[in-house]
C-alpha positions, 0 to 999 in steps of 0.5 A: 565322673570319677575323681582321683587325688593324692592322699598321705597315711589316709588311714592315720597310722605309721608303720614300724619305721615311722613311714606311710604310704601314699596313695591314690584316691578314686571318688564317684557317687559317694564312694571311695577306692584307694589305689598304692603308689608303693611310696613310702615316707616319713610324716616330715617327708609330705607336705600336706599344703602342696601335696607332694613329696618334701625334704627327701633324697628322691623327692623330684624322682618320687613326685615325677612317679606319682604325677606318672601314676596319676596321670596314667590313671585318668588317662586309662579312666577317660578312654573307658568313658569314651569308649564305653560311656560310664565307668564304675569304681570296679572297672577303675580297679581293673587297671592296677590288676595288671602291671600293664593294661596294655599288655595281653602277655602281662594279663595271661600271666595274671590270670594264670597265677591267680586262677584257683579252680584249675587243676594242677595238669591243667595249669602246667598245659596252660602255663607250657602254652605262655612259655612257647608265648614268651619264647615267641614274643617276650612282651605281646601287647593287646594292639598286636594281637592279629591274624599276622601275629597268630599266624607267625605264632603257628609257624614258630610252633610248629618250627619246634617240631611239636605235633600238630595237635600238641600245637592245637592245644597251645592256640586253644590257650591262647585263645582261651586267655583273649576270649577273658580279655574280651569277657573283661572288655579290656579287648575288643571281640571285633579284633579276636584274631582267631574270628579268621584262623583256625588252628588244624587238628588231626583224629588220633588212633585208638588202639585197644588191646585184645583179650589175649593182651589183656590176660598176659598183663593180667598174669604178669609178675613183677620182681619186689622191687618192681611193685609200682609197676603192679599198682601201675598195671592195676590200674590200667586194667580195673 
């Protein structure tokens, strides 16, 4: 069972303005992961014996957001046992990757901003996606994610008059980002939404030029100070 503590300037060393930081300790097998608080004090402003924020303006607000911090840890650390029986330090970890847990739109945005192997025309599609996420729902948390919310979701899109196809592809990234979530076992794969909608898509038309228009824009000329038209042109053709 992962043990979790309070610990002051573990590292024994101050910061410039005379602060450290207070963090929290997850213990399990020998093993050690230190976790922020994003608190700050001054050595005078910790007491070691109660282990707890002394002698400040914000103590009682300080304390109160620690004991939060910490009781939200265990909490998240024994639903996991519960759920999936054991848990590693690396899985504790994966709770503070996000600013909620609970919330997909918070994961797809992490995901999103730290994910450095796509393109960058690939991560504008993906990021135009969660703008039309957000703009249906500013915050979607994992437990509501469901047939109902998809579906709605569709509508809202296609309410902005986009093509069908161009709505495909948004619910293509919405999916995409749950498929994640479930990779991650942050949600269950039982309860993906779309294991029963399907977005609709429709072929699109091909049309291709015949010899006699490609050989008028081969043979097309450009005024100077139309030459990106030419490089345009050029790469079109060859």
């Amino acid at each position: 069972m992962i043990q979790c503590v309070v610990v002051y300037n573990f590292k024994n060393k101050l910061k410039k303005d005379g602060t450290a930081l207070v963090q929290i300790r997850a213990y399990l097998n020998k093993k050690r992961k230190y976790f922020s608080t994003g608190i700050y004090l001054k050595p005078s402003q910790w007491s070691t014996k109660k282990n707890q924020v002394v002698n400040h303006s914000k103590s009682l607000q300080y304390n109160g957001e620690i004991r939060r911090q910490l009781d939200e840890l265990e909490t998240y650390a024994l639903d996991w046992i519960k759920k999936h029986g054991e848990m590693s330090l690396e899985q504790l970890e994966g709770y503070f990757k996000y600013d909620d847990v609970q919330s997909f739109t918070d994961f797809w945005k992490y995901e999103l901003a730290h994910d450095t192997k796509l393109t960058k025309i690939t991560k504008k599609k993906h990021q135009t996606a969660l703008n039309y996420w957000t703009k249906f729902q500013k915050d979607i948390k994992f437990s509501e994610l469901s047939y109902n919310l998809i579906h709605d979701f569709d509508t809202f899109l296609f309410s902005h008059k986009l093509h069908i196809n161009t709505v495909y592809t948004h619910h293509k990234q919405v999916k995409k980002y749950i498929n994640q979530a479930i990779r991650r076992e942050l949600f269950d794969g039982n309860k993906n939404p779309y294991l029963n909608f399907t977005a609709s898509t429709q072929p699109t038309e091909r049309i291709v030029l015949s010899t006699e228009e490609v050989e008028r824009l081969e043979f097309l000329t450009f005024e100077r100070n139309e030459f990106y038209l030419e490089l345009i042109r050029d790469m079109f053709l060859f």
